[in-house]
Short mmCIF file of the C-alpha atoms (twelve columns), coordinates in Angstrom:
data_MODEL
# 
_entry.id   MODEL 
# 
loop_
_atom_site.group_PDB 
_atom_site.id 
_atom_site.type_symbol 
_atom_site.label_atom_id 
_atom_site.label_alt_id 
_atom_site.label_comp_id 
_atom_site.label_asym_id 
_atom_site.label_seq_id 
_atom_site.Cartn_x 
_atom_site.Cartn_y 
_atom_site.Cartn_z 
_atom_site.pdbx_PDB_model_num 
ATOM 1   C CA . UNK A 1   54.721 -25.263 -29.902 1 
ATOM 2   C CA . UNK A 2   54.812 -22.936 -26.785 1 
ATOM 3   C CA . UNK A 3   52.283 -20.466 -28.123 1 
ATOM 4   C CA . UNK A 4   49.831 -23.156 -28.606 1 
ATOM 5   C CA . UNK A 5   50.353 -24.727 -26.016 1 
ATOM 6   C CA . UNK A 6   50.140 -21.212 -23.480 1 
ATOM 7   C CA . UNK A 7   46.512 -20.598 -25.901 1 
ATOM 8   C CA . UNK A 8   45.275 -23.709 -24.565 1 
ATOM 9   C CA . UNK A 9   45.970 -22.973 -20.852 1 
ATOM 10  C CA . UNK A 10  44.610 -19.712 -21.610 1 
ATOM 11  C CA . UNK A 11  41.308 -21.166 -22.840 1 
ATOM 12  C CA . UNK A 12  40.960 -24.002 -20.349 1 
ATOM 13  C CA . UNK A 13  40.879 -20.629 -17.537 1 
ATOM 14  C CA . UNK A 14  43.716 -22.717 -16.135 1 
ATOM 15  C CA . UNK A 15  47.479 -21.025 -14.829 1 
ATOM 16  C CA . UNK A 16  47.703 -18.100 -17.374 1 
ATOM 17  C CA . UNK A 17  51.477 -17.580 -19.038 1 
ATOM 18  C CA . UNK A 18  50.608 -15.206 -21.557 1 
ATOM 19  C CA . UNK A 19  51.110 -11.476 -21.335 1 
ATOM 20  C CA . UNK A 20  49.083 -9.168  -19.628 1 
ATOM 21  C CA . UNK A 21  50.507 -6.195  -18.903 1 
ATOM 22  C CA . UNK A 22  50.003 -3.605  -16.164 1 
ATOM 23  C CA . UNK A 23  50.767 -0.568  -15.221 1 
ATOM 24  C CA . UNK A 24  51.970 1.047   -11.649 1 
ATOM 25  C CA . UNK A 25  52.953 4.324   -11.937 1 
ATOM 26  C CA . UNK A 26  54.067 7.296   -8.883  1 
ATOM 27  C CA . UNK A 27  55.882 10.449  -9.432  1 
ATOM 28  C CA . UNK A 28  58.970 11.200  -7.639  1 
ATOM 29  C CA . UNK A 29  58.807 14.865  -7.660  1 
ATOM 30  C CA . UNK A 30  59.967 16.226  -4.193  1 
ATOM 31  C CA . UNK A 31  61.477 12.614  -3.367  1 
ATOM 32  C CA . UNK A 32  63.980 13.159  -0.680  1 
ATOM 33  C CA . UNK A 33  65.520 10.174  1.163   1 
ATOM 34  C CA . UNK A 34  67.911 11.907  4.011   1 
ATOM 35  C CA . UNK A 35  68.424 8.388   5.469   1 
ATOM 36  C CA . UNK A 36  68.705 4.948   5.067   1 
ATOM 37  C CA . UNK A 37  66.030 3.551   7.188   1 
ATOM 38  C CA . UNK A 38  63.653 5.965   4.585   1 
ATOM 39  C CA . UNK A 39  65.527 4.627   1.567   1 
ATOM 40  C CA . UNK A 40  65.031 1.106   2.856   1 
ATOM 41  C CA . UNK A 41  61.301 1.438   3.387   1 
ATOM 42  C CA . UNK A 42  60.610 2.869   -0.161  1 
ATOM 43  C CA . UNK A 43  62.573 0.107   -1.757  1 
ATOM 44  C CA . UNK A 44  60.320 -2.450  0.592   1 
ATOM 45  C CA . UNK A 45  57.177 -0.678  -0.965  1 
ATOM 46  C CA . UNK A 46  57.902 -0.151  -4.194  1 
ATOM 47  C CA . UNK A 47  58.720 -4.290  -4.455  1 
ATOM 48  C CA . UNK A 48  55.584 -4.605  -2.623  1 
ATOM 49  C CA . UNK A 49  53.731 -2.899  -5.223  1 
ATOM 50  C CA . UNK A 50  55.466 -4.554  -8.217  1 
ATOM 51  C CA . UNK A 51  54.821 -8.263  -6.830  1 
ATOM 52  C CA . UNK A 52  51.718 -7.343  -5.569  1 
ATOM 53  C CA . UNK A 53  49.987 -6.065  -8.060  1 
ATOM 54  C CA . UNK A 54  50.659 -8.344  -10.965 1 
ATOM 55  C CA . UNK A 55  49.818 -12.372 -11.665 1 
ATOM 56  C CA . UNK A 56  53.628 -14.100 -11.573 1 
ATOM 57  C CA . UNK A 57  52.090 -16.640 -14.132 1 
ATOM 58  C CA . UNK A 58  51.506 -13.543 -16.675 1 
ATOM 59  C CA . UNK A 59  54.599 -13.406 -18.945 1 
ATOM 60  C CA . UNK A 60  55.589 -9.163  -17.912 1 
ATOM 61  C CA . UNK A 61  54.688 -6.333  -16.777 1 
ATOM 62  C CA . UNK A 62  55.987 -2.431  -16.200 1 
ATOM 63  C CA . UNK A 63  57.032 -1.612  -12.888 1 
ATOM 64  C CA . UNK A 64  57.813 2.146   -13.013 1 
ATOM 65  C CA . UNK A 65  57.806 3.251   -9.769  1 
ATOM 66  C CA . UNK A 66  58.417 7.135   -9.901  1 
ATOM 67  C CA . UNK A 67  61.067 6.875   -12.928 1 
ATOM 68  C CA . UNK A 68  58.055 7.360   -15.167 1 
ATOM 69  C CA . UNK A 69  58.754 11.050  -15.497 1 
ATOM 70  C CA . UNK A 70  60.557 12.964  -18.466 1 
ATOM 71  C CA . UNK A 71  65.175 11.905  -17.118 1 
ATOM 72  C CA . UNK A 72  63.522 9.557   -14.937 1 
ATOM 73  C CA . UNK A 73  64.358 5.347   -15.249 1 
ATOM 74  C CA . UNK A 74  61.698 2.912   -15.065 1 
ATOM 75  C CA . UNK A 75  62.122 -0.669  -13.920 1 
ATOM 76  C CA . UNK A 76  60.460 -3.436  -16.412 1 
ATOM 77  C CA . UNK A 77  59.982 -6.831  -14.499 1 
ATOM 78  C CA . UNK A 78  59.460 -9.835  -16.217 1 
ATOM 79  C CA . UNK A 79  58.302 -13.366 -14.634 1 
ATOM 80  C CA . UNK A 80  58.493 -16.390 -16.871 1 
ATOM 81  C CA . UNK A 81  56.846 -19.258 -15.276 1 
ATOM 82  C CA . UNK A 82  59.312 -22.712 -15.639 1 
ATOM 83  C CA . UNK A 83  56.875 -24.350 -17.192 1 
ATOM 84  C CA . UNK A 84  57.546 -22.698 -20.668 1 
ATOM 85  C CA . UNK A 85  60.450 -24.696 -21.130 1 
ATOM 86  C CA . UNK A 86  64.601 -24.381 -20.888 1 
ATOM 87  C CA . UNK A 87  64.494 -27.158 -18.498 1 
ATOM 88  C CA . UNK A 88  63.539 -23.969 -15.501 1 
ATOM 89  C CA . UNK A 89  66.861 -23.067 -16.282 1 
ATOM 90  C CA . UNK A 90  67.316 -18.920 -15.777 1 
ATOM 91  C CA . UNK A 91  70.471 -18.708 -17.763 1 
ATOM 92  C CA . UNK A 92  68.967 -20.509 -20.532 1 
ATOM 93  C CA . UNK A 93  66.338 -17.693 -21.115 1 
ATOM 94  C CA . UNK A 94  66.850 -14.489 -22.575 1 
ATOM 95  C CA . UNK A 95  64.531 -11.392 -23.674 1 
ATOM 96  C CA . UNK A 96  64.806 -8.930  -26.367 1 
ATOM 97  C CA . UNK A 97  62.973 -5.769  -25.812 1 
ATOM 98  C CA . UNK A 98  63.542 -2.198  -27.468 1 
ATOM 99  C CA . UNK A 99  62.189 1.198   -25.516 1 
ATOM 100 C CA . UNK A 100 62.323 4.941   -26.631 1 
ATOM 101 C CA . UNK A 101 65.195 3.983   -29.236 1 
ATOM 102 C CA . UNK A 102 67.404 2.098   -26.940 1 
ATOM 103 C CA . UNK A 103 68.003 -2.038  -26.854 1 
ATOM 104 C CA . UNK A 104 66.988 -2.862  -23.127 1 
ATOM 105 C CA . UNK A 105 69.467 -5.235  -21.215 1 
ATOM 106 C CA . UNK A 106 67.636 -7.732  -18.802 1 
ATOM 107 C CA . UNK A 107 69.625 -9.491  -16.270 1 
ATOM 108 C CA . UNK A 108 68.507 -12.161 -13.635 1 
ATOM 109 C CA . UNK A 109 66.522 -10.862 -10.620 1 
ATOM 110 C CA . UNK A 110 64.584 -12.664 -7.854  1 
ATOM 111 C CA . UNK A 111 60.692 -14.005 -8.257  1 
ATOM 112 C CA . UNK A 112 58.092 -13.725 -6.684  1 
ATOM 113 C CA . UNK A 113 57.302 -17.134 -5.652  1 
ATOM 114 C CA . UNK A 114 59.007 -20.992 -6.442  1 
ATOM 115 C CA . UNK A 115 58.511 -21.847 -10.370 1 
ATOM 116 C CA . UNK A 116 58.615 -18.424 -11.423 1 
ATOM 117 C CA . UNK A 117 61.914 -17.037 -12.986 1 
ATOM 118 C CA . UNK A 118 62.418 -13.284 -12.899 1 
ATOM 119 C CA . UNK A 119 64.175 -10.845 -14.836 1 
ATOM 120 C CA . UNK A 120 64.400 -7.045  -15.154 1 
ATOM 121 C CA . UNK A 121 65.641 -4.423  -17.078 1 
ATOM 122 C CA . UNK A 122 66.016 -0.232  -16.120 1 
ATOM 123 C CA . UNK A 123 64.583 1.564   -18.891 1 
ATOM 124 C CA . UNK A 124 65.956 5.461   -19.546 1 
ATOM 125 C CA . UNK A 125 63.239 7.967   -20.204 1 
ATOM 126 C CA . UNK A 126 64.974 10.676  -22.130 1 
ATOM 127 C CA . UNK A 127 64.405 14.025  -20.243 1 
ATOM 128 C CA . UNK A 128 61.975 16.152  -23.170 1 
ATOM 129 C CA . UNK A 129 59.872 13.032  -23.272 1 
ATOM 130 C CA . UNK A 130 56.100 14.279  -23.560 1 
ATOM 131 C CA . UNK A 131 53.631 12.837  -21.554 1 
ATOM 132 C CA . UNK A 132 52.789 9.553   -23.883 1 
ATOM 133 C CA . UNK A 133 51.899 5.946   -23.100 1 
ATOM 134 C CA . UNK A 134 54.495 3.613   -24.682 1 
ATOM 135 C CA . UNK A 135 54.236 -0.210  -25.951 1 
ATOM 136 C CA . UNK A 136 57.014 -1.995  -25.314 1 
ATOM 137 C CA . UNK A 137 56.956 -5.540  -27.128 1 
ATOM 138 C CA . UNK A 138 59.038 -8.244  -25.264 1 
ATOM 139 C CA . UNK A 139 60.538 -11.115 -26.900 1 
ATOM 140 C CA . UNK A 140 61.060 -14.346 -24.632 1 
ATOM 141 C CA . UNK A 141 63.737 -16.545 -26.297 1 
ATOM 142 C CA . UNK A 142 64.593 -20.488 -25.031 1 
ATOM 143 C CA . UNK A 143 66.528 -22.340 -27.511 1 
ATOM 144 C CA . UNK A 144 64.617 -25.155 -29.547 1 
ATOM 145 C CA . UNK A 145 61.202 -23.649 -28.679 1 
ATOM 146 C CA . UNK A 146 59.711 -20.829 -30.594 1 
ATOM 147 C CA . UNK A 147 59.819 -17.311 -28.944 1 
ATOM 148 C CA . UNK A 148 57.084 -16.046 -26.819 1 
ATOM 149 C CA . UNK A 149 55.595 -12.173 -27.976 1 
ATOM 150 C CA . UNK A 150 54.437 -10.594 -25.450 1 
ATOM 151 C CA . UNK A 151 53.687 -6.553  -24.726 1 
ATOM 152 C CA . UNK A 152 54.572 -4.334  -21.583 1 
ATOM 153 C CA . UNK A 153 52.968 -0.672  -21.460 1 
ATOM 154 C CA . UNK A 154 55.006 2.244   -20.200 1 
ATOM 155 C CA . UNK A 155 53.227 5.326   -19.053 1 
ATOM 156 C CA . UNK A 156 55.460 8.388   -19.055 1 
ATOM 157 C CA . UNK A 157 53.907 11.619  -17.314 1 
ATOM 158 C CA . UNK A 158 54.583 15.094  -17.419 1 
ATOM 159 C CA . UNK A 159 57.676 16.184  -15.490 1 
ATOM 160 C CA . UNK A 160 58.103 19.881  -13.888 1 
ATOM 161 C CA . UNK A 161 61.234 20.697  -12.609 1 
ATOM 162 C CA . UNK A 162 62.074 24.385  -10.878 1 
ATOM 163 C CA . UNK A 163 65.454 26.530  -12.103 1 
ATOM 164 C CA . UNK A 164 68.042 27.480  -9.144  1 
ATOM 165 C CA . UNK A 165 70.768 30.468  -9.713  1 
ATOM 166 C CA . UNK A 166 74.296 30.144  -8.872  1 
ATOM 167 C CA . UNK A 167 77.461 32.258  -9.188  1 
ATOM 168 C CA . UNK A 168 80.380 30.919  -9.720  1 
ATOM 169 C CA . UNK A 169 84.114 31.415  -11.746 1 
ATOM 170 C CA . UNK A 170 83.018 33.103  -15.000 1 
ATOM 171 C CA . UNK A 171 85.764 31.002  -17.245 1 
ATOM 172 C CA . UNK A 172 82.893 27.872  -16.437 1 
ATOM 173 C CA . UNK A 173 80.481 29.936  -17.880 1 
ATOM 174 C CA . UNK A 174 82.019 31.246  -20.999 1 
ATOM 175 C CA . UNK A 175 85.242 29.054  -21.681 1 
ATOM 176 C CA . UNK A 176 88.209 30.260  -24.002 1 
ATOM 177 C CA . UNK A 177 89.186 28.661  -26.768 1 
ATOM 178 C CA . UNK A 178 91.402 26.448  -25.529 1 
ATOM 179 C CA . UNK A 179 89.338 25.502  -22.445 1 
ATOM 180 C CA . UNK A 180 86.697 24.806  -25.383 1 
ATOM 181 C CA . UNK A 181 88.739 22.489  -27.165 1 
ATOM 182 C CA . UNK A 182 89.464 20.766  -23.654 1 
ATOM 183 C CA . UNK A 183 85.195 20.215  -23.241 1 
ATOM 184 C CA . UNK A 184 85.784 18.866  -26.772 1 
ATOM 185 C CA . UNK A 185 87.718 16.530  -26.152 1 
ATOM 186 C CA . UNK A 186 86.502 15.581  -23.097 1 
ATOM 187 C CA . UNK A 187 83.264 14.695  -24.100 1 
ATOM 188 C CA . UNK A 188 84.654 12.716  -26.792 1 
ATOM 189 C CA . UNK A 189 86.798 10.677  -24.060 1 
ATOM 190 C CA . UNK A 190 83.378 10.221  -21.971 1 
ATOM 191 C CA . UNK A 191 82.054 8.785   -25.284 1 
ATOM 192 C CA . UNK A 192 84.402 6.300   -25.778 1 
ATOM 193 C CA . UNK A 193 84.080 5.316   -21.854 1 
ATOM 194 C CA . UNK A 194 80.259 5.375   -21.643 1 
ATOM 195 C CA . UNK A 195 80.209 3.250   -24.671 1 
ATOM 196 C CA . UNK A 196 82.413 0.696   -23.227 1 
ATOM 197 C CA . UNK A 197 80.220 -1.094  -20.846 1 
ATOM 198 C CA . UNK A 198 80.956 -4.485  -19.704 1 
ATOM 199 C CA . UNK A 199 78.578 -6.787  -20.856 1 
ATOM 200 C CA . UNK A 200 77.054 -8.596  -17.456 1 
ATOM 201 C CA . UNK A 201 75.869 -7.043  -14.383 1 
ATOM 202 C CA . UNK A 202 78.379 -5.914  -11.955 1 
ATOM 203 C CA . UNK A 203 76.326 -4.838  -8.906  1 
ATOM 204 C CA . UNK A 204 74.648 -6.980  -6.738  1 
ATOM 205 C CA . UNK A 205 71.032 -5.613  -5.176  1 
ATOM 206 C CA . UNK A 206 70.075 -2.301  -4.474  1 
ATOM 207 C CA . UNK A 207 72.362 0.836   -4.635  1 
ATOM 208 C CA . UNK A 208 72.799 2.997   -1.373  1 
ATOM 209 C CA . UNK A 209 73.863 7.073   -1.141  1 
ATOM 210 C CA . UNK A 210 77.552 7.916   -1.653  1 
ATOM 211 C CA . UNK A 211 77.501 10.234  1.986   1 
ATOM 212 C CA . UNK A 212 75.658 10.121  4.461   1 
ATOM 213 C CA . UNK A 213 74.150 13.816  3.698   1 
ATOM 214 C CA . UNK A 214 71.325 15.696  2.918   1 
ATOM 215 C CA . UNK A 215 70.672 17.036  -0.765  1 
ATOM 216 C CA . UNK A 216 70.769 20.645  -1.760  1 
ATOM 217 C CA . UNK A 217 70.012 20.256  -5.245  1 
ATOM 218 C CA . UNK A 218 67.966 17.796  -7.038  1 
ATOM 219 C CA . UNK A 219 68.158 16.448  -10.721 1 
ATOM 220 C CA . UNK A 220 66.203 17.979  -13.499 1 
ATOM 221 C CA . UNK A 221 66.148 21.660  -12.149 1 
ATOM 222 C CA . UNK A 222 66.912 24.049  -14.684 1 
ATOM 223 C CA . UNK A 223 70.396 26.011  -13.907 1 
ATOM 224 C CA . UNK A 224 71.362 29.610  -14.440 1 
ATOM 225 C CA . UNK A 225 75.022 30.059  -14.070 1 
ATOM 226 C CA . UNK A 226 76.022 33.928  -13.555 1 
ATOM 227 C CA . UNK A 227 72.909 35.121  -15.295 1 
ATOM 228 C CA . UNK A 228 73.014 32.684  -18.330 1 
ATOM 229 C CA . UNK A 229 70.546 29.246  -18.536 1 
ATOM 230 C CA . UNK A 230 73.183 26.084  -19.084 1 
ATOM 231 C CA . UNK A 231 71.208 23.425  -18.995 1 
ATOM 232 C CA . UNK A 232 69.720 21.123  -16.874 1 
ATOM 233 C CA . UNK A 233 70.913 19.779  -13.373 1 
ATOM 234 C CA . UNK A 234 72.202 16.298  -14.986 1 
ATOM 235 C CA . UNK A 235 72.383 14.737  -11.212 1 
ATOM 236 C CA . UNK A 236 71.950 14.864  -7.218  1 
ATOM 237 C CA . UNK A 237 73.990 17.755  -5.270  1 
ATOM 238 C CA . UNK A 238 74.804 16.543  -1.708  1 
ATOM 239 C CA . UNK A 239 75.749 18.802  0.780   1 
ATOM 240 C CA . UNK A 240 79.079 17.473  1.770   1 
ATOM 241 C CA . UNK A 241 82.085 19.870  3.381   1 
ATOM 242 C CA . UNK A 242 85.425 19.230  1.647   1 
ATOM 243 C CA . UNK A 243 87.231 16.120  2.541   1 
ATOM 244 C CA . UNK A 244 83.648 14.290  3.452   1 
ATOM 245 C CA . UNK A 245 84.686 10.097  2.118   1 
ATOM 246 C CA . UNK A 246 82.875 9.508   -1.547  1 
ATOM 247 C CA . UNK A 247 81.685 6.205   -1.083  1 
ATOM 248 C CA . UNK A 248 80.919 3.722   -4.076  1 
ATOM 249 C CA . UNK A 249 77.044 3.662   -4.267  1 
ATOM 250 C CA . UNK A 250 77.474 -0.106  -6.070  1 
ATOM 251 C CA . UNK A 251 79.653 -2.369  -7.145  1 
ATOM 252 C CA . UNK A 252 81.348 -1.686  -10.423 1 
ATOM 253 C CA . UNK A 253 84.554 -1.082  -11.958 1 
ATOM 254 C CA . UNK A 254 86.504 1.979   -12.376 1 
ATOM 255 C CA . UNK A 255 85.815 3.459   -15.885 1 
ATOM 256 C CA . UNK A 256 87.601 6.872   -15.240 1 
ATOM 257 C CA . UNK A 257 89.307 8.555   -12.643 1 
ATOM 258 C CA . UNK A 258 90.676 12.077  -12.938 1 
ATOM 259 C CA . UNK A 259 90.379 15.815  -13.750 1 
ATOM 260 C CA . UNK A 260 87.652 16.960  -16.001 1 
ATOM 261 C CA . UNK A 261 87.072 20.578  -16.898 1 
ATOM 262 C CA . UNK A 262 83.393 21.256  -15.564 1 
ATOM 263 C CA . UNK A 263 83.671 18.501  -13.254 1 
ATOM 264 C CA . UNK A 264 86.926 18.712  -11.580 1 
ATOM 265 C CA . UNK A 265 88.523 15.352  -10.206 1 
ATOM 266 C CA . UNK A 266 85.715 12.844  -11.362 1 
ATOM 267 C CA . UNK A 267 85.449 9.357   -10.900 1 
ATOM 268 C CA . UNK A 268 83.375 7.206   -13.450 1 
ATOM 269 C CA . UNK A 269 81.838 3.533   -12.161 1 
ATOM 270 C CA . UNK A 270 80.728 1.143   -14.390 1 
ATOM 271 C CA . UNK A 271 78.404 -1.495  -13.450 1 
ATOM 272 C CA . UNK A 272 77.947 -3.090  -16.264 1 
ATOM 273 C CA . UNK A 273 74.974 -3.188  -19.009 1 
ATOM 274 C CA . UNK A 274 75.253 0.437   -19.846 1 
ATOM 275 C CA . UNK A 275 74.970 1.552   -16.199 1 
ATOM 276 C CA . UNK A 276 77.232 4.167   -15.187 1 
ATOM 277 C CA . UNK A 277 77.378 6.116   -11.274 1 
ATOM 278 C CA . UNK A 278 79.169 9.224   -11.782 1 
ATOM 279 C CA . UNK A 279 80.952 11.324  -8.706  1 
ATOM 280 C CA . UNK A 280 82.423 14.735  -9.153  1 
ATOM 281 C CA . UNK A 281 84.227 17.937  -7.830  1 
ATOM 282 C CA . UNK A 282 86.169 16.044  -5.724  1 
ATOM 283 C CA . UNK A 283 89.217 17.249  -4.253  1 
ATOM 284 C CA . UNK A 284 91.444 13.687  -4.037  1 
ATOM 285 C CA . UNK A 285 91.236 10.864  -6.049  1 
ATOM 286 C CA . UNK A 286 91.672 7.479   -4.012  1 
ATOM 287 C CA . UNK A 287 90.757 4.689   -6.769  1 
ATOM 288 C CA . UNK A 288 92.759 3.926   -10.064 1 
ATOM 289 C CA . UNK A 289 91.174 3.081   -13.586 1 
ATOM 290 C CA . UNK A 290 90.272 -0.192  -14.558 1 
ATOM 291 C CA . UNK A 291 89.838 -1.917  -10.476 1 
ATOM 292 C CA . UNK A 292 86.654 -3.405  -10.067 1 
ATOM 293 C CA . UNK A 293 85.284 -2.118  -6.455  1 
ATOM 294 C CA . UNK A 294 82.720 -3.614  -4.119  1 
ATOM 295 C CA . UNK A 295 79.397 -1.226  -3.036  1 
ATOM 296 C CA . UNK A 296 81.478 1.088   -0.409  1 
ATOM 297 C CA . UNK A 297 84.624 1.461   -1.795  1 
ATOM 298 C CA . UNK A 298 86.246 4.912   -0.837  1 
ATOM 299 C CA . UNK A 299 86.606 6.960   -4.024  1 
ATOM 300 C CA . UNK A 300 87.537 9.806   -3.433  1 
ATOM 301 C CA . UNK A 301 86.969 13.273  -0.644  1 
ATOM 302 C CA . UNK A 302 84.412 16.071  -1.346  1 
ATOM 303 C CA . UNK A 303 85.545 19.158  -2.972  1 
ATOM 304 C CA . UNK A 304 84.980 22.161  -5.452  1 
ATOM 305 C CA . UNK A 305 86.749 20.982  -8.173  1 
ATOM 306 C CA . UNK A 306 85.639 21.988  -11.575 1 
ATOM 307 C CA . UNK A 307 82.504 24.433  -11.826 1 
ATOM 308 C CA . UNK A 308 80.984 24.369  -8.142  1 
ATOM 309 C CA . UNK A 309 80.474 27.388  -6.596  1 
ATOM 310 C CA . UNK A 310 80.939 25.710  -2.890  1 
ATOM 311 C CA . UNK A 311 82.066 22.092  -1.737  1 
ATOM 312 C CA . UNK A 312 79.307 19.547  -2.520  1 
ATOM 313 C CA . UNK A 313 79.259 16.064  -3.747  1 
ATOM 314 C CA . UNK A 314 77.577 15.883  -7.378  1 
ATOM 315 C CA . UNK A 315 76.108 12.469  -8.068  1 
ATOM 316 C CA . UNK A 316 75.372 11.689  -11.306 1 
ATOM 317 C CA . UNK A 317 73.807 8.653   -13.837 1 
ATOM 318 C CA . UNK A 318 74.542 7.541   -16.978 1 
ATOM 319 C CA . UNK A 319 71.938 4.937   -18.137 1 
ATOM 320 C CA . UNK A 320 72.027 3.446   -21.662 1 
ATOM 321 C CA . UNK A 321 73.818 7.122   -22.428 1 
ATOM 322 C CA . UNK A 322 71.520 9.237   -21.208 1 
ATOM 323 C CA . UNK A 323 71.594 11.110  -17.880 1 
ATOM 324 C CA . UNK A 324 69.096 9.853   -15.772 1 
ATOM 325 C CA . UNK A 325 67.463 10.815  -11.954 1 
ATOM 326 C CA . UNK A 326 69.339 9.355   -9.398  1 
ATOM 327 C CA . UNK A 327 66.788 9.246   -6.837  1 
ATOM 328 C CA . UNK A 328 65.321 6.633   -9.110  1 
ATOM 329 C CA . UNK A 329 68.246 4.766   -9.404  1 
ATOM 330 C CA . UNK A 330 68.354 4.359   -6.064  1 
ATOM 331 C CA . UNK A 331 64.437 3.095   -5.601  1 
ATOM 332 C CA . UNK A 332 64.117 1.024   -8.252  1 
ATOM 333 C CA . UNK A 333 67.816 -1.021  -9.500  1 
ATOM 334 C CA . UNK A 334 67.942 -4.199  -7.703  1 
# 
């Protein structure tokens, strides 16, 4: 009944409410926002480009602004016009959309203009993703009416990040046995959290910086520790002396709070729908496990804890379980 009757709108050159997707996409390479006043103003434009630059009575569209990049997160916006049913009721809709193997989670967000309902989801782009251009099909559900198909396109583009060198305690580098069964089972503990999301969104509009500080390392850069290549940077190094307040970046609650081997005293927000803020090498703890915390909660002072060759605040993000930029978490969540 709904897709016939959006195919005769569509014919009649009337209001369309069928999909038609589009694409925005700008690379965040060398993204730096030292302040809030910047952060603000790149929030204001990248909603100005999403709303802009698409029809609110077209079903959805991709809004990747920057996170389009291998580790990066993209934003996907949808606007369903009332007049496909559920009475105009938001919590009456829901969507259904799969991208780069993982189940996307769409929660309520504000439209564009009056009889338009809006919804997004962040989408993880796993970090070796090639340069590709991705279909995303988009199920729009409203009980007693038949489900509207419609299809989003994601562009991902080729990512280059640089490789730093650092020195620091060689038992980070190349544990001992028992340090390694420590990592072990560590990593299985941070399983078990990052699989535990709450179900429902926990933060409420855009997430801020945890200090007020500039960065000194960025996410993606390739790291050699002591003459060996680790891995990846898997987050956003502030410079931050020791004892410098950790603030909450969003609302969440407190999925883990304590000492981790490469990490040091860590604390672990969740907020909600497979969303995770991650703060590390901290030298006190000042939140307990399982609170739920408002956007500025203290968590905890700066430190070296862990591997860190100097004080610092790492900032990390754990989307959908992958580790994600969180330059991009900051631009585009809302």
């Amino acid at each position: 009944m709904m897709e016939k009757f959006l195919s005769k709108r569509f014919k009649r050159g009337g209001p369309v409410a069928v999909a038609m997707v589009f694409i925005a996409s700008c690379k965040t390479a060398g993204f730096h926002a030292d302040s809030s006043a910047e952060l603000k103003l790149w929030r204001q434009q990248d909603l100005a480009a999403s709303e802009g630059a698409i029809d609110p009575m077209k079903a959805v569209a991709v809004f990747s602004a920057g996170g389009t990049q291998g580790g990066g997160i993209a934003r996907l916006d949808a606007w369903v016009p009332a007049a496909v049913g559920c009475e105009g009721a938001q919590s009456a809709i829901s969507l259904e959309a799969d991208a780069l193997g993982r189940r996307l989670r769409f929660y309520p967000a504000g439209s564009p203009r009056a009889g338009v309902l809006g919804f997004s989801a962040l989408v993880p782009i796993p970090f070796e993703t090639p340069a590709s251009e991705i279909t995303v099909p988009v199920r729009i559900l409203c009980v007693g009416r038949q489900p509207l198909h419609v299809e989003a396109r994601l562009v991902v583009t080729t990512a280059s990040y640089p490789s730093e060198t650092l020195t620091v305690d060689p038992r980070h580098v190349t544990p001992d046995a028992q340090s390694l069964k420590r990592i072990r089972l560590e990593k299985k503990r941070l399983g078990a959290v990052y699989r535990a999301s709450v179900g429902r969104r926990l933060w409420n509009g855009p997430f801020d910086h945890p200090v007020s500080s500039i960065p000194t390392s960025e996410f993606g850069i390739r790291r050699v520790f002591n003459g060996q290549m680790q891995s990846f940077h898997q987050g956003k190094d502030y410079r931050a002396p020791e004892g410098t307040p950790v603030l909450a970046a969003g609302a969440g609650r407190v999925a883990f709070a304590g000492d981790l081997y490469m990490t040091g005293n860590t604390v672990i927000l969740d907020h909600g729908l497979g969303l995770f803020t991650i703060y590390a090498h901290l030298s006190a703890l000042k939140v307990e496990e399982g609170k739920e915390v408002p956007k500025g909660t203290l968590l905890g002072l700066s430190g070296m804890t862990g591997r860190a060759s100097g004080p610092h605040l790492h900032f990390g993000v754990n989307l959908s379980g992958l580790k994600v930029d969180p330059n991009d978490l900051l631009r585009v969540a809302r």
